[in-house]
ZAKOLZA-490371 format. One record per atom (N, C-alpha, C): x, y, z; residue in three letters. Coordinates in pm, whole numbers, plus 50000, padded with zeros to 5 digits. Atoms other than C-alpha are relative to their C-alpha. Layout:
<recs>
XYZALA/...
</recs>
This chain:
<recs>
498665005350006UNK/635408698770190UNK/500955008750080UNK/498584996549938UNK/638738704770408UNK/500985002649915UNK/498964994650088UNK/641148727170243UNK/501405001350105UNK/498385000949956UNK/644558718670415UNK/501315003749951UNK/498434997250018UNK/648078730770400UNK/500165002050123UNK/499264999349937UNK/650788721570517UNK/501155007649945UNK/499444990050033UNK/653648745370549UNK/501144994350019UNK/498285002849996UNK/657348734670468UNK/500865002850116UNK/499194993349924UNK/659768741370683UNK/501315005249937UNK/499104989250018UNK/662118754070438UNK/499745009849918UNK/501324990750075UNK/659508776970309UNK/499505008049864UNK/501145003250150UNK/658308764769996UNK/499035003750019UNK/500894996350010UNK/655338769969879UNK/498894990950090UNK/500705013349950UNK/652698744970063UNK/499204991449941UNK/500785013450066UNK/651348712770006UNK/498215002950028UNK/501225004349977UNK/647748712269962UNK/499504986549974UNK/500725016850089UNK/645218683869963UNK/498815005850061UNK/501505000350030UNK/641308682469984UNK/499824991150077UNK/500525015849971UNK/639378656470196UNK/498795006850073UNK/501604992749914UNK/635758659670413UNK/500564994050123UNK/499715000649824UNK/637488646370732UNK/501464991149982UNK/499035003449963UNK/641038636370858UNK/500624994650124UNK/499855005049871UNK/642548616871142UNK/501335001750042UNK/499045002449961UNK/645368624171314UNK/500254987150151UNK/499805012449948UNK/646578594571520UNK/501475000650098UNK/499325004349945UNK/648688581271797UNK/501094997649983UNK/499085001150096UNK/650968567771606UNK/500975001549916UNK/499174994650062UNK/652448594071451UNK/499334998049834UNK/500555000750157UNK/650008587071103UNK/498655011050016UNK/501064989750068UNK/647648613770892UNK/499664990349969UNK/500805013050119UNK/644898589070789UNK/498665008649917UNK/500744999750069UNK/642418594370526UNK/498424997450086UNK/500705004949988UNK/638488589770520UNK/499694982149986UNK/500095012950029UNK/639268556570397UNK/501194992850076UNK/498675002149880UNK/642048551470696UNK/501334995749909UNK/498774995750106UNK/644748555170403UNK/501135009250091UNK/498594994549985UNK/648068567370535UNK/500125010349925UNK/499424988550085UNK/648498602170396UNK/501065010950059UNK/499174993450015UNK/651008616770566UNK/500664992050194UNK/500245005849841UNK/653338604070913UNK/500965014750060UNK/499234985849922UNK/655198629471178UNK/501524991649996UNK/498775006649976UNK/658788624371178UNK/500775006350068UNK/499484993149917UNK/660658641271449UNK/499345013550011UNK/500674985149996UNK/657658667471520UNK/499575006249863UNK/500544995650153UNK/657268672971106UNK/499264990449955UNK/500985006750065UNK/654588659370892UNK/500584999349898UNK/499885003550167UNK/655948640270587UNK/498824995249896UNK/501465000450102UNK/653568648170302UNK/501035001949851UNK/499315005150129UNK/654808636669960UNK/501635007850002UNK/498445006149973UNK/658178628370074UNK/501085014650016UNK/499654991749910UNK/658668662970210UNK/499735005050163UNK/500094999249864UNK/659198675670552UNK/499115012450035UNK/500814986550007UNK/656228702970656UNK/499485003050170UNK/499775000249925UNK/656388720270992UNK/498415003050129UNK/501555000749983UNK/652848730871060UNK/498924999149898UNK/501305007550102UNK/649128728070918UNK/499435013349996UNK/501314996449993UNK/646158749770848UNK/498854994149890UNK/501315008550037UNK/642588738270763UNK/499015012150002UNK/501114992650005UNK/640228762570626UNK/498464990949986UNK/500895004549998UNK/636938754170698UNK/498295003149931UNK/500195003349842UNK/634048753070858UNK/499794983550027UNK/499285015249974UNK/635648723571017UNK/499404996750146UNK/500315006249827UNK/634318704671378UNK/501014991149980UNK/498255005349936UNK/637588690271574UNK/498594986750097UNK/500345014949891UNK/636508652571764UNK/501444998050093UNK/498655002049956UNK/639378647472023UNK/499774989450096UNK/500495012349909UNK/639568611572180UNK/501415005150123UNK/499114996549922UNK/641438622872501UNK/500934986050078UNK/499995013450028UNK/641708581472540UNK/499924995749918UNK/500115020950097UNK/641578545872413UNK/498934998950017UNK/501125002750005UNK/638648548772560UNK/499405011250026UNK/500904989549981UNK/635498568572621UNK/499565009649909UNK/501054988850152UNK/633328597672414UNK/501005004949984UNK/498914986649993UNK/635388619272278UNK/498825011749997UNK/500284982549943UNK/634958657572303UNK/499755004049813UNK/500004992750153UNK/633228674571967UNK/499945017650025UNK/499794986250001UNK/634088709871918UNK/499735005649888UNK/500274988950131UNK/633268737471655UNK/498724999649993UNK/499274999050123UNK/632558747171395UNK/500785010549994UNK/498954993650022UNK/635658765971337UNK/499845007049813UNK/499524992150129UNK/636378792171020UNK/501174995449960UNK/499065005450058UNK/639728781271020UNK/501074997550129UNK/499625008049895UNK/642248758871237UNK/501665000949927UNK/498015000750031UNK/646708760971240UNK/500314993850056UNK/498665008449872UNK/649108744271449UNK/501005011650026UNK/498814993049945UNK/651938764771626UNK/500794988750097UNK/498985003249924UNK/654618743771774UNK/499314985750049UNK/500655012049981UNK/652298714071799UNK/498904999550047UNK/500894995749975UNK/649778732071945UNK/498695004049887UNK/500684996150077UNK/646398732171786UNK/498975013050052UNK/500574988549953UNK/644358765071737UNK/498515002549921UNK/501564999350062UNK/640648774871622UNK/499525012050025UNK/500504983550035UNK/639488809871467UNK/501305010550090UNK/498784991149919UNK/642958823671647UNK/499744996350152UNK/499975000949889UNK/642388810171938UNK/500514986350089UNK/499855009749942UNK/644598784972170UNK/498724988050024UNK/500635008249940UNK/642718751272203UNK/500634990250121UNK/499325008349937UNK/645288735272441UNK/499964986149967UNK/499655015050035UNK/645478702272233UNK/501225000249912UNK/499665004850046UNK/648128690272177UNK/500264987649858UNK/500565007650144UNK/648458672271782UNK/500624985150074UNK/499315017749986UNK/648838634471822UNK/501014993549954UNK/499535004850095UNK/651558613971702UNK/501385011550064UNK/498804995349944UNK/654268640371887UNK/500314985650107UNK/499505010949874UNK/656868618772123UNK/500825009950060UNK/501175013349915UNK/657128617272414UNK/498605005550009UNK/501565001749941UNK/653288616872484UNK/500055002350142UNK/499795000149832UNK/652628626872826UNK/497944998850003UNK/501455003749967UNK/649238619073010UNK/499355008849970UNK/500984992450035UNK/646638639172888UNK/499905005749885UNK/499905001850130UNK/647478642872555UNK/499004993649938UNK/501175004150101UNK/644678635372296UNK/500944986249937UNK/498785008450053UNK/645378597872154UNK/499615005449874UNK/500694992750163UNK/643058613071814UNK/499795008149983UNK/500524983350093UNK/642228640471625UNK/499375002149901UNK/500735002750173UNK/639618643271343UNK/499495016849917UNK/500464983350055UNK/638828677071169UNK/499344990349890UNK/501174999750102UNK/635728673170977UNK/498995005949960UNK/500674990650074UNK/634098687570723UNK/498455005050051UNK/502044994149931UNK/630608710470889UNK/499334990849887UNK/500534999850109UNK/629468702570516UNK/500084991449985UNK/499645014450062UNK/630608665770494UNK/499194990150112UNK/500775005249925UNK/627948649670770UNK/501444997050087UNK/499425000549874UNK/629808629571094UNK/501494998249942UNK/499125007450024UNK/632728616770913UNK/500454989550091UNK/498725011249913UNK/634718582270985UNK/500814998149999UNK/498554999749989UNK/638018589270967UNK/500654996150155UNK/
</recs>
C-alpha cells in the first residue's frame, strides 16, 4: 500500500490516505483505483477533504507510469523509497524527475497527460 500526504498550505498537520495505486490526470482530478474522484487541483493546490494542500509525498516502494500522451506506451519508472512534489515538480528518492504533475494550467507540450504511482507490492495497478 501507498502511504500519501498531502501537505497544507497553511501548515496543518497533513492529510493522509492509503490506496495500492493513484492517478493523477489531465484534468486537474486525483482518481482512485476504482477511478473515484479523490481529490481535484485548484489553482496549482490539491483539494483533499475540502481543504487546500500545496504538495504531496508517497512513501513507498512505489513505480511512477507517465503517459507523456493520449497516446502511446507510457514510460514505467522505479521502484522508488519515497516520492514529493516541489512546486509541481515531481521527485524520486531526492532526486529531480523532470515531470511535471498533471492537471497544472497552462499545460505546455510535453507535459505528462497521466501519472500513476503504484504500489511495488500491489501488482500492475489500473488506476
Amino acid at each position: 500500500m501507498l502511504r500519501i500526504s498531502f501537505r497544507q498550505v497553511s501548515g496543518d498537520p497533513p492529510t493522509l490516505m492509503l490506496a495500492s495505486c493513484v492517478r493523477f490526470c489531465t484534468d486537474g482530478t486525483l482518481r482512485g483505483a476504482d477511478n473515484c474522484i479523490v481529490a481535484r487541483n485548484v489553482e496549482g493546490c490539491w483539494m483533499v477533504g475540502g481543504k487546500l494542500h500545496r504538495e504531496l509525498e508517497c512513501d513507498g516502494p512505489v513505480r511512477v507510469r507517465v503517459g507523456l500522451s493520449d497516446h502511446g506506451e507510457p514510460l514505467h519508472i522505479g521502484p522508488f523509497t519515497h516520492l514529493h512534489t516541489s512546486a509541481g515538480v515531481l521527485y524520486g528518492d531526492d532526486k529531480c524527475l523532470n515531470i511535471v504533475m498533471p492537471g497544472r494550467q497552462p499545460r505546455r507540450d510535453g507535459d505528462c497527460a497521466q501519472l500513476t504511482l503504484i504500489s511495488e507490492g500491489g501488482g500492475r495497478g489500473q488506476a
